[in-house]
C-alpha positions in Angstrom: -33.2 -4.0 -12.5 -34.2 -1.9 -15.5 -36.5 -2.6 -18.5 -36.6 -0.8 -21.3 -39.2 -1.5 -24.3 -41.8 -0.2 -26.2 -44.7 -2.9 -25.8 -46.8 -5.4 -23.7 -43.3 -7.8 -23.0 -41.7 -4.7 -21.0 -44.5 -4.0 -18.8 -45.1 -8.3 -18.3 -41.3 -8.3 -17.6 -41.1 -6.1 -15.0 -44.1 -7.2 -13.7 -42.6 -10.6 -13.6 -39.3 -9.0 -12.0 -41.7 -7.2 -9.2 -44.0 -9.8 -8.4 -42.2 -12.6 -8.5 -38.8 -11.9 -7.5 -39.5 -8.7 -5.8 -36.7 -7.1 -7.6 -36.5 -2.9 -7.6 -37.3 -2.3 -11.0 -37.0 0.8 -13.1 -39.4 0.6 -16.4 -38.6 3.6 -19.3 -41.4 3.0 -22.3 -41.9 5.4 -24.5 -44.5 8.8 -24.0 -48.2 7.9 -24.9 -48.3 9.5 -27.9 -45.5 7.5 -29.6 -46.2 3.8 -27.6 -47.1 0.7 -30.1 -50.4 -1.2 -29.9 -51.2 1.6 -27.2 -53.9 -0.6 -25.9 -51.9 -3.6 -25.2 -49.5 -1.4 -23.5 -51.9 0.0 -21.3 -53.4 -3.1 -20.3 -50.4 -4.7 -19.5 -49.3 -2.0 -17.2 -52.4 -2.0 -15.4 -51.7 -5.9 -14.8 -48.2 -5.1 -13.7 -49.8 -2.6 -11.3 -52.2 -4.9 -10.0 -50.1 -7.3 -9.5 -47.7 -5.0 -7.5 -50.2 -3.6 -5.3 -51.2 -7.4 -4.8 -47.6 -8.8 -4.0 -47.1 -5.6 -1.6 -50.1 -6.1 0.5 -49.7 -9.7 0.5 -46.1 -8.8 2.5 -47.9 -6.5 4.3 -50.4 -8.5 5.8 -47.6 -11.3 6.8 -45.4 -9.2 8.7 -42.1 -10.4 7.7 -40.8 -6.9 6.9 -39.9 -7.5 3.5 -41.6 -4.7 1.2 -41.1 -7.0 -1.7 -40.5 -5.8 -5.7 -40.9 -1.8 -6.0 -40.1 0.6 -9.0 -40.2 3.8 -10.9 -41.4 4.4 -14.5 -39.5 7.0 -17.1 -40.9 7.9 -20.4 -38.4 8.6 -22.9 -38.6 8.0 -26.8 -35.2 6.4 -27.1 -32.5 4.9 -24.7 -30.2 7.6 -25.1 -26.9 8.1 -22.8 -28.8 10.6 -20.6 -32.0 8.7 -20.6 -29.7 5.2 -19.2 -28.0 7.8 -16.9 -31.0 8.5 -15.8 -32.9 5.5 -15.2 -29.5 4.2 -12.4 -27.8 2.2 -15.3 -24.0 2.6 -13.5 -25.8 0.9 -10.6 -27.9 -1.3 -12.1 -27.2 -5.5 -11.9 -29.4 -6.3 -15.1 -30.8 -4.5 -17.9 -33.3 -6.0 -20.4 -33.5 -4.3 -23.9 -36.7 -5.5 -25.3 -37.5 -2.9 -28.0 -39.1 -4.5 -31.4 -36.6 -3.1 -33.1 -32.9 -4.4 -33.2 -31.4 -2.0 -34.1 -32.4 0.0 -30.8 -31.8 -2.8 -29.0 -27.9 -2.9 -30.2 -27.7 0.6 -29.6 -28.4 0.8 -26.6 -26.6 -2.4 -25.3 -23.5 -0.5 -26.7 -24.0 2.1 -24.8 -24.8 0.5 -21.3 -22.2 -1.4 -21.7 -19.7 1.5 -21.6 -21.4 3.0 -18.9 -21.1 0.0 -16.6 -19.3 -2.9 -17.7 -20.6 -5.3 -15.0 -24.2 -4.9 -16.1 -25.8 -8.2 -16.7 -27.6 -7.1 -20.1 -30.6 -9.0 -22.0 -31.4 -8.2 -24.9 -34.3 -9.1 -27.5 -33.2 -9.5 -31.4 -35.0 -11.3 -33.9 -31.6 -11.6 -36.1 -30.1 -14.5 -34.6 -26.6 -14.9 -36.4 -26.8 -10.9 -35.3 -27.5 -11.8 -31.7 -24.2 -14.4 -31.2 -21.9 -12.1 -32.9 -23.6 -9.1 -30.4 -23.1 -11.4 -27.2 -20.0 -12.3 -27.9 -18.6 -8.6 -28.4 -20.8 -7.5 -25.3 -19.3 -9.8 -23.6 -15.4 -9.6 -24.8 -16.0 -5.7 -24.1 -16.7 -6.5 -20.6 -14.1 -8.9 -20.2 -11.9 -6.6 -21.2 -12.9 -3.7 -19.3 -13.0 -5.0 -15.5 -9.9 -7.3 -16.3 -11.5 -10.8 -16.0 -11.6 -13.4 -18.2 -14.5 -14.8 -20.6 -17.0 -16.7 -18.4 -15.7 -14.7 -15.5 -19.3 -13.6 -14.5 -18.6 -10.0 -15.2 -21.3 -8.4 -17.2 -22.4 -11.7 -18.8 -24.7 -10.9 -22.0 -27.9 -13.0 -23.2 -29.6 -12.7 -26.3 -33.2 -13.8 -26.7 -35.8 -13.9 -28.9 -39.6 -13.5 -28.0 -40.6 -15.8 -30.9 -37.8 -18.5 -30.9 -39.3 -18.8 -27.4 -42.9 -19.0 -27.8 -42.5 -20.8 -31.5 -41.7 -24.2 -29.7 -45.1 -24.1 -28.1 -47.4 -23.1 -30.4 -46.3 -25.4 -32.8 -46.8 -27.9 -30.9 -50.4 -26.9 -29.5 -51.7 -26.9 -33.1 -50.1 -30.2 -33.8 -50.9 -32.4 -30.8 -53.3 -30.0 -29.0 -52.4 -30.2 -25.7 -48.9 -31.3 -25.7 -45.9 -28.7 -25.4 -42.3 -28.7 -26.5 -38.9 -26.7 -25.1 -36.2 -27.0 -27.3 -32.9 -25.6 -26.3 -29.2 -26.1 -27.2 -29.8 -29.8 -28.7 -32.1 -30.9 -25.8 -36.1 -31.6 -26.6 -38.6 -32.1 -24.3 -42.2 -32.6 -24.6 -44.9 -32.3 -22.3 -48.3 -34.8 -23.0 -51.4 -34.2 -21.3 -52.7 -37.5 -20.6 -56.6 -38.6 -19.8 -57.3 -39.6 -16.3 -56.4 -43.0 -15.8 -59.2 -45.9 -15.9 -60.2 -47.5 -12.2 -57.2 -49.9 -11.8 -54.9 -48.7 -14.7 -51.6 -47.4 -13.8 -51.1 -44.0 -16.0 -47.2 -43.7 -17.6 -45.2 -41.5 -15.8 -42.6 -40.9 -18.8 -39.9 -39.2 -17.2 -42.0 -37.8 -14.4 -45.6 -36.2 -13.9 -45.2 -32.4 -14.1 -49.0 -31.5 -13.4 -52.7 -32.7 -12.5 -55.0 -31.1 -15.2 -58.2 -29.3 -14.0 -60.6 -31.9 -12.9 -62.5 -31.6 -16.1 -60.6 -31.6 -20.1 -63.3 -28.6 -20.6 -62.5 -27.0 -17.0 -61.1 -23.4 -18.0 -59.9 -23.0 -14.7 -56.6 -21.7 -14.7 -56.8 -19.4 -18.1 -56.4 -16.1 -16.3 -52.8 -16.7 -16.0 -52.0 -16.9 -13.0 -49.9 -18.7 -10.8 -52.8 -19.4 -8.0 -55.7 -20.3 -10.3 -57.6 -21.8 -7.5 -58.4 -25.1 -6.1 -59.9 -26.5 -9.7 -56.8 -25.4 -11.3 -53.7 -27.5 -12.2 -51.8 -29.0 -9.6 -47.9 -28.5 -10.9 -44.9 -30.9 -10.0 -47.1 -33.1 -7.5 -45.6 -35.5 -5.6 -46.1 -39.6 -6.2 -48.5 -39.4 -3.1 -50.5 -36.5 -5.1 -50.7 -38.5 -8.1 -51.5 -41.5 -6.3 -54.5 -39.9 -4.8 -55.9 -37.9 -7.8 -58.9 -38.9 -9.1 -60.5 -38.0 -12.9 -57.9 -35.6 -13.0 -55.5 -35.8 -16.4 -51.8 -35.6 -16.0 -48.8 -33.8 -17.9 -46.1 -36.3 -18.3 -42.5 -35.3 -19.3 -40.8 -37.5 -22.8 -37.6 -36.9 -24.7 -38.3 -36.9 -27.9 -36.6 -36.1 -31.3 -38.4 -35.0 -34.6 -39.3 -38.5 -36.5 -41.9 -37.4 -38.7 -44.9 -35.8 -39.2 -47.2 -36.5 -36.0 -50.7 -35.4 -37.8 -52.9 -38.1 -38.8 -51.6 -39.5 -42.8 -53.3 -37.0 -45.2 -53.6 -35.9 -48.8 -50.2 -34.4 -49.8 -51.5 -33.0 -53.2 -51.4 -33.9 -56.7 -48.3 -35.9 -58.4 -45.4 -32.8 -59.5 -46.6 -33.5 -63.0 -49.8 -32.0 -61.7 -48.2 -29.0 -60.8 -45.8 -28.5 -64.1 -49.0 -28.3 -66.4 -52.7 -27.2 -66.0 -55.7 -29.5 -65.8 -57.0 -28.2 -69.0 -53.2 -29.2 -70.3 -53.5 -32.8 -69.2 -56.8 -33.4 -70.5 -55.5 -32.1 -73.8 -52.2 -34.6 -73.5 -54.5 -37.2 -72.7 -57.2 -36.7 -75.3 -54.5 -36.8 -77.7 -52.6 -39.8 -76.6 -55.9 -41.9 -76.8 -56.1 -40.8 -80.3 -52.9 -41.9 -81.4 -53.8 -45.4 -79.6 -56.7 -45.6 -81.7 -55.2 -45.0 -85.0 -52.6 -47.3 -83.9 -54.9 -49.9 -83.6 -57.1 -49.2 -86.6 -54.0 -49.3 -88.5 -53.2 -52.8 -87.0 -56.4 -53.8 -87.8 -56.8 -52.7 -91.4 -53.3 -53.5 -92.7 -52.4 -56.8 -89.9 -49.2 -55.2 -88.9 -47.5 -56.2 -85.7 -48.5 -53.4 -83.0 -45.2 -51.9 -82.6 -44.8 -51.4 -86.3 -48.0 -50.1 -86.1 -47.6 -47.6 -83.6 -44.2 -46.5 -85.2 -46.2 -45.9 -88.7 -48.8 -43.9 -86.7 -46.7 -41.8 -85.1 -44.3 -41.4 -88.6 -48.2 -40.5 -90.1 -49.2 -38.4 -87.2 -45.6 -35.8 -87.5 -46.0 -35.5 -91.5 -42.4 -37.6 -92.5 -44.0 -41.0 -93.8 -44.2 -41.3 -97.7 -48.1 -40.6 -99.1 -49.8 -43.8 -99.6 -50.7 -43.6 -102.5 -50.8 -46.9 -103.8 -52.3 -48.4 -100.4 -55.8 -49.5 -100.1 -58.9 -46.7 -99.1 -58.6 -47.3 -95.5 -54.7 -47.0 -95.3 -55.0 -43.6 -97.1 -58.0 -42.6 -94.7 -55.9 -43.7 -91.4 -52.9 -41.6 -92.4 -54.9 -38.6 -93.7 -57.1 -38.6 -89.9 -53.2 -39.2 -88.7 -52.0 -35.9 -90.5 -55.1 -34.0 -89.1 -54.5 -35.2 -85.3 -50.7 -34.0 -85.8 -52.1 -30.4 -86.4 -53.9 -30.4 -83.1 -51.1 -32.0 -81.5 -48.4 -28.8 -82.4 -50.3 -26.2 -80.6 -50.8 -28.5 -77.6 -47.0 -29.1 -77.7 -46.3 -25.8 -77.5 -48.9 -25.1 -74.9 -47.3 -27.4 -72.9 -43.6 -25.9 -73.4 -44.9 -22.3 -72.1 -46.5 -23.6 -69.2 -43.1 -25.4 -68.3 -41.3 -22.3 -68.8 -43.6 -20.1 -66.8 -43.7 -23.0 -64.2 -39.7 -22.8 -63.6 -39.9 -18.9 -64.1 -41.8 -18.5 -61.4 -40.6 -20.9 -59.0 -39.5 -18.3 -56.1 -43.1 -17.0 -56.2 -45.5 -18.1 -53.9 -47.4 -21.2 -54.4 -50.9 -21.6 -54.4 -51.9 -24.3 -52.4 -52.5 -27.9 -54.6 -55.5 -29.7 -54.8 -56.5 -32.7 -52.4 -54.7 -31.1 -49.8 -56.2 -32.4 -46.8 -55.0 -32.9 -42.9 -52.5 -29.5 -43.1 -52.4 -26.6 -40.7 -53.5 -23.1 -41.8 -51.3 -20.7 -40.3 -53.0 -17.1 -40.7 -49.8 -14.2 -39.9 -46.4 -14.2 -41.0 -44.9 -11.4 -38.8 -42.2 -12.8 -36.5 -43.6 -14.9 -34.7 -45.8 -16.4 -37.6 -42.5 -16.9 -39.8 -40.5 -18.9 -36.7 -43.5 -21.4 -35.9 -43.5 -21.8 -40.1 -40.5 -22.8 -40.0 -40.4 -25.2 -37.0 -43.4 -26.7 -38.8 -41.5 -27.4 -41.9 -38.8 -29.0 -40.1 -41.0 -31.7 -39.1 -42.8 -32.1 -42.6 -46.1 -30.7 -41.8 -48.0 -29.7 -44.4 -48.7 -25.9 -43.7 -51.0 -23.4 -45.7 -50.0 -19.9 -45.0 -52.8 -17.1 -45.0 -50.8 -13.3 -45.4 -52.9 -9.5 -46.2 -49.0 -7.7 -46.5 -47.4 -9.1 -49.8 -44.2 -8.0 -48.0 -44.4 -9.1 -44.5 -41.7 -10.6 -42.9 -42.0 -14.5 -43.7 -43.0 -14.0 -47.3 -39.3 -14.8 -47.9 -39.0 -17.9 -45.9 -42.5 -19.3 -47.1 -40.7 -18.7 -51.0 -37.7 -20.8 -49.3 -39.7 -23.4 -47.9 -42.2 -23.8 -51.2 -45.3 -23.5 -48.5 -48.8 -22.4 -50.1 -49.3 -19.0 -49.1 -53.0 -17.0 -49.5 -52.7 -13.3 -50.2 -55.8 -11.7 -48.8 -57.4 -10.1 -46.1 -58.6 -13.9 -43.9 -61.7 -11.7 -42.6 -63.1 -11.3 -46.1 -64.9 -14.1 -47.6 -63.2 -16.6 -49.7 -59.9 -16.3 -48.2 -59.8 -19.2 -45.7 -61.6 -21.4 -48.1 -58.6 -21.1 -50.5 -56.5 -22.2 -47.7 -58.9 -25.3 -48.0 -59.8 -24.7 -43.9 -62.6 -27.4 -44.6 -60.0 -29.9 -44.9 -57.7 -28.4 -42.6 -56.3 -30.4 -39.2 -55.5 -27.4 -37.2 -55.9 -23.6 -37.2 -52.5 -21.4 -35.9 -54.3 -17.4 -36.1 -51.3 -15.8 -35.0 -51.6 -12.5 -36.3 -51.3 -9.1 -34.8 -54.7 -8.0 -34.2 -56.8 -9.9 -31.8 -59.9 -9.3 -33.1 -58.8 -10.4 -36.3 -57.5 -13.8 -34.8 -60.8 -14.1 -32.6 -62.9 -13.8 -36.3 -60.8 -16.4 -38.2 -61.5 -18.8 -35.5 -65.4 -18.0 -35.1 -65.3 -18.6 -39.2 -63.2 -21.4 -39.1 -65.8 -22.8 -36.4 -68.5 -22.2 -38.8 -66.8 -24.2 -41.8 -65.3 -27.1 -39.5 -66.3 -27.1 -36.0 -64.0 -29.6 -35.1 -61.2 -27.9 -36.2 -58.0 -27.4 -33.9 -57.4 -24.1 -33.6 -54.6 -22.0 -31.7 -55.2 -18.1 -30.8 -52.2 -16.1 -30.1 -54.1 -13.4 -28.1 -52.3 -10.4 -26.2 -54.7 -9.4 -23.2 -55.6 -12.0 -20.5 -58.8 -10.7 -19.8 -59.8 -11.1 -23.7 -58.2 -14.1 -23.8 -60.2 -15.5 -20.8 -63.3 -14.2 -22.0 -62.8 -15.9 -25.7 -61.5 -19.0 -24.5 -64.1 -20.0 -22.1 -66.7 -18.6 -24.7 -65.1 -21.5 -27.2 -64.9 -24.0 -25.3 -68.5 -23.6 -23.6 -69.7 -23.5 -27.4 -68.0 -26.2 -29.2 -66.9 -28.7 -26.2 -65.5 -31.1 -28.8 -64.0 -29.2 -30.5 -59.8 -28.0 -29.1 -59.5 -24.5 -28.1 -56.2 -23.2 -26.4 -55.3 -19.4 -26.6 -51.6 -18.2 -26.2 -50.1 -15.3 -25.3 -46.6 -14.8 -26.8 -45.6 -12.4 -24.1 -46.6 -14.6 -21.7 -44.5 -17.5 -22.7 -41.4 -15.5 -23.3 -41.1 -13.1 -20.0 -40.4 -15.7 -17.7 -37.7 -16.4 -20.1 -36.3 -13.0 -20.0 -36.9 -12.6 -16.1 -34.8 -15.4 -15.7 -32.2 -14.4 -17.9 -32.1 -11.0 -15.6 -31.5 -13.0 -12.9 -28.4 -14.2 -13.8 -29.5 -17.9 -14.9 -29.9 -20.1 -18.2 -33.7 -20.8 -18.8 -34.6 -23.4 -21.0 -37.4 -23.0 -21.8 -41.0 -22.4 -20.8 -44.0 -24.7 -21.2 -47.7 -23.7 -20.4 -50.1 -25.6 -18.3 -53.4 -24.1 -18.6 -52.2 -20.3 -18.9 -49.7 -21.1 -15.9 -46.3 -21.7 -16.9 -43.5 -24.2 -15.9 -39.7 -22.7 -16.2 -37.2 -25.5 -17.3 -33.6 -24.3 -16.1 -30.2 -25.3 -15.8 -28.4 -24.6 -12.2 -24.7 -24.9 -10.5 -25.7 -27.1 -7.4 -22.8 -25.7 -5.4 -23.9 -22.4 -3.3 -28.0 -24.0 -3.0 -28.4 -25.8 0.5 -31.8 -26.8 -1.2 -29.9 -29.1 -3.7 -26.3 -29.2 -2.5 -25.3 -32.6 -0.3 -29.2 -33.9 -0.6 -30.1 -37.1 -2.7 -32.3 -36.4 -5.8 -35.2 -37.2 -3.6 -34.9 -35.1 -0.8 -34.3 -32.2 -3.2 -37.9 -32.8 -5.1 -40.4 -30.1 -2.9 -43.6 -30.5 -4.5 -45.1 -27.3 -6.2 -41.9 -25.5 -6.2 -38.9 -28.1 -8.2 -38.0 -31.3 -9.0 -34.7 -32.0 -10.7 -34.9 -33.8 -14.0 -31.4 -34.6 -15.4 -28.3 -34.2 -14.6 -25.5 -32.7 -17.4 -22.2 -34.2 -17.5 -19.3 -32.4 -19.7 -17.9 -33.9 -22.7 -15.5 -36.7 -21.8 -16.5 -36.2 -18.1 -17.3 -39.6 -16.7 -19.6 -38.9 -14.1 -18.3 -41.3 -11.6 -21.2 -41.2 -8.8 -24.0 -41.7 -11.6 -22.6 -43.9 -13.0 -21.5 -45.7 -9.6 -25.9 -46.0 -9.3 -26.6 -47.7 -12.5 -27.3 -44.8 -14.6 -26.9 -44.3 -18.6 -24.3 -41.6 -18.8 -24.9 -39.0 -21.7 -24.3 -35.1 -21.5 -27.7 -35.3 -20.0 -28.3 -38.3 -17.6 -31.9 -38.7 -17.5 -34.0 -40.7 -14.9 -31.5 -40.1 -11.9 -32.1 -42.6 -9.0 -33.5 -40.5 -6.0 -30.5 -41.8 -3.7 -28.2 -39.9 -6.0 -26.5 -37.7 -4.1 -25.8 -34.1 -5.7 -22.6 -32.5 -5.4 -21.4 -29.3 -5.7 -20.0 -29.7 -8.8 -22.9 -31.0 -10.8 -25.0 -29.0 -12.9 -29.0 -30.0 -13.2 -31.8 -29.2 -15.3 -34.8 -29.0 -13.0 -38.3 -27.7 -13.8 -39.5 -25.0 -11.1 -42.5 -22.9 -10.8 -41.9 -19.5 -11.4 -42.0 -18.8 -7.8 -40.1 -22.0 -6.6 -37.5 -20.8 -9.1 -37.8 -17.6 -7.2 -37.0 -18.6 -3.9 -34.8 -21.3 -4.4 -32.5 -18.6 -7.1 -33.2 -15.4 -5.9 -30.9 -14.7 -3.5 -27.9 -15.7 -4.6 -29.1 -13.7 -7.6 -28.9 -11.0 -6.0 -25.3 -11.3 -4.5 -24.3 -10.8 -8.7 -23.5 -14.8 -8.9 -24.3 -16.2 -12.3 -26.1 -19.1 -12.2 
């Protein structure tokens, strides 16, 4: 395997790719001097280190004569020809391109592709209309070049995107707090963490019980990261006997759900659109003058006994200067229209007032929008880099009410927040003033999700100090920090939600899987550990091929979820059991049997996925 990237996801990656799967893994980063967020980086590669000296002794002491992942660093600015050369591309099985930039990302794919057109490549783009027209030439190119056809397996090409995968999730933590989402061609699942059960209440199962929480909500066992978090950590894909027996422990239950609404608690949307076409001042004005005219009106009905409609009309012919003098009415007729006349001067500058405030309004329509009064029971999200700009946007699509907080007038989302007409903040959210014009008092949840951690780590602690009940999300790069802060948090304010995310650590599972040779899902995390969602070929598994549903389960490792049926296939031996058929059959009977021809979606661990994939993996079979 070879990894090439110039930040904390290629140093996770191939520390995923050694650890877990114990795959040879060459890493080429980028000299010191030119590495990005240099501390990040370093950290990171001192994880992967750890955990490679780790996995290695581990083999060691067990005797079994495997030696397990190993590897070899290069430094290099750029991928070049010599540099892939270099780093055993012709004889490589997978290469992961996970450079920020796309543009080196492409390049390079083009030119590992020539070089070995069997190479299983992976590559990380944020453009994705760019990324399907990419895979699909990739992948034509390879077709073409070792003579099989398209879906032959031969040098198969997956694009992926670091924020499209971690997006789902934090989304979802700053909605519901706790629950998680994996969305992925049409299918949506979402993970609830549920409260322990009351003494003789049977807890809901939904589709099945992935995990048993920590034995305490407030536990923060388990935020380190890793996959053995100890005995007070969460229990993942127990068996009905573990559930059974579990005890003031919470659960994770698996739902299909679809988008039906905003889930957040019915708030304050804002002030009517007329609010927002003219000023307050504006509409004070309007008003002010409209009770006049309804007292001349009156006055006028009064003095002369005209029906009120003709009295309104006379006012208002008064009030515009086009009703004949009265000069031969009574005093209080000539009064009336002369205090008519007089409020039909104050009325033309007011008109006009109101015209240019329309015009501006329209004029500046694809500016940003300053967030409206009575807004109550939205999320601020502080950040729109890439990540920030995918979760705005999965937020919008379920009608959340979002309040964007952004220091770079130009940053990446500033387009798609003009797009979406979402309130954005321009300021720095450390100085004063700036979260409280993103109305953070009133705010349901907090999403920092900028670049910095300190930066993310201070919103919160200020945020706390406004509202400490508010929900907030941190999207925090080193586990150590993010240990620290999150136990520090929820020790402080235990009322209050506190969940830190790691965007690398959602999406190199992801990736590691996609080297692999099979189709992740998604990813969902269960207190920092992380639960793969994948879909698999039964034929070539003894694990799953020829075993009912049942005797495939093994608790800890898999369970199979679903089973996916083509279109117009009719599925004969699920159907033969009583079960709906759709492309996805969901709650499979465990006396179905699976056949080599079926394809499931199962959730795994990322070492159950490990050994139950890896080795055919390795024989270059595409899962």
């Amino acid at each position: 395997m070879v990894v090439c990237g110039d930040d904390g996801l290629a140093h996770r990656l191939a520390a995923e790719l050694r650890g877990v799967y114990r795959e040879q893994v060459t890493l080429v980063v980028p000299p010191s001097g030119h590495r990005v967020r240099q501390p990040v980086v370093g950290r990171a590669r001192a994880a992967s280190a750890a955990l490679l000296d780790m996995v290695n002794a581990a083999v060691n002491r067990s005797g079994n004569g495997d030696q397990g992942g190993t590897g070899r660093e290069l430094e290099a600015t750029e991928p070049t020809d010599d540099v892939l050369a270099d780093a055993g591309v012709e004889r490589a099985t997978a290469l992961a391109l996970v450079y920020d930039d796309d543009e080196t990302n492409i390049r390079a794919a083009l030119t590992a592709r020539r070089l070995n057109p069997r190479l299983r490549l992976v590559l990380r783009l944020y453009n994705r209309r760019l990324g399907q027209h990419i895979e699909e030439l990739l992948d034509q190119s390879a077709a073409l070049a070792t003579g099989g056809g398209p879906g032959s397996g031969s040098g198969s090409t997956t694009v992926l995107s670091d924020a499209d995968t971690a997006a789902p999730a934090l989304a979802a933590t700053a909605l519901v707090g706790t629950s998680k989402i994996v969305e992925a061609d049409g299918i949506l699942l979402r993970a609830v963490e549920r409260n322990p059960p009351r003494p003789g209440e049977v807890a809901d199962p939904g589709l099945c019980t992935l995990a048993l929480l920590s034995a305490t909500s407030n536990d923060p066992a388990g935020a380190d990261g890793s996959e053995d978090s100890g005995e007070h950590g969460p229990q993942l894909l127990p068996d009905a006997a573990a559930v059974e027996a579990a005890t003031g422990r919470g659960t994770v239950a698996l739902e299909q759900v679809s988008y039906s609404g905003p889930p957040l608690p019915a708030g304050r949307a804002g002030v009517p659109a007329f609010g927002e076409l003219f000023s307050r001042r504006l509409r004070w004005s309007l008003a002010g003058l409209a009770a006049c005219v309804v007292a001349l009106a009156v006055a006028l009905m009064v003095v002369t006994g005209d029906h009120p409609l003709h009295a309104t009309y006379v006012t208002l012919l008064d009030l515009f200067s086009i009703n004949e003098p009265a000069h031969n009415d009574d005093i209080g007729r000539q009064i009336l229209q002369l205090l008519s006349g007089f409020v039909g001067l104050l009325l033309l500058p007011v008109l006009l007032a109101a015209v240019l405030e329309a015009l501006g309004t329209f004029r500046t329509a694809s500016s940003l929008r300053k967030p409206p009064r009575g807004l109550g029971g939205h999320v601020v999200l502080l950040g729109l880099g890439k990540i920030g700009t995918r979760v705005l946007t999965r937020l919008r699509e379920m009608d959340i009410p979002v309040v964007c907080v952004e220091a770079d007038p130009e940053a990446r989302g500033m387009a798609t927040a003009r797009r979406l007409r979402v309130p954005v903040v321009l300021g720095d959210v450390t100085q004063e003033g700036v979260l409280e014009a993103a109305k953070i008092h009133r705010a349901h949840s907090l999403l920092a999700l900028t670049s910095v951690d300190t930066t993310n780590l201070e919103a919160v602690l200020y945020a706390r100090s406004v509202r400490s009940r508010v929900r907030v999300v941190l999207r925090l790069y080193d586990d150590d920090f993010a240990t620290a802060a999150y136990r520090t948090l929820r020790a402080a304010h235990p009322s209050a939600l506190t969940r830190s995310r790691s965007v690398t650590h959602l999406a190199a599972p992801s990736f590691a899987g996609a080297m692999m040779g099979r189709q992740i899902l998604g990813a969902i995390p269960v207190e920092r550990r992380v639960l793969l969602f994948a879909a698999v070929e039964v034929a070539g598994h003894p694990q799953l091929e020829g075993k009912t549903v049942g005797e495939a389960f093994r608790a800890g490792a898999w369970r199979v979820l679903a089973l996916e049926v083509s279109d117009g296939e009719r599925g004969e031996g699920a159907v033969q059991q009583g079960v709906r058929e759709s492309r996805l059959v969901w709650e499979l009977p465990d006396t179905y049997v699976l056949r080599g021809s079926d394809r499931v979606v199962l959730a795994a661990t990322r070492r159950g996925l490990a050994e139950l994939l890896g080795r055919r993996a390795r024989r270059g079979v595409d899962v």
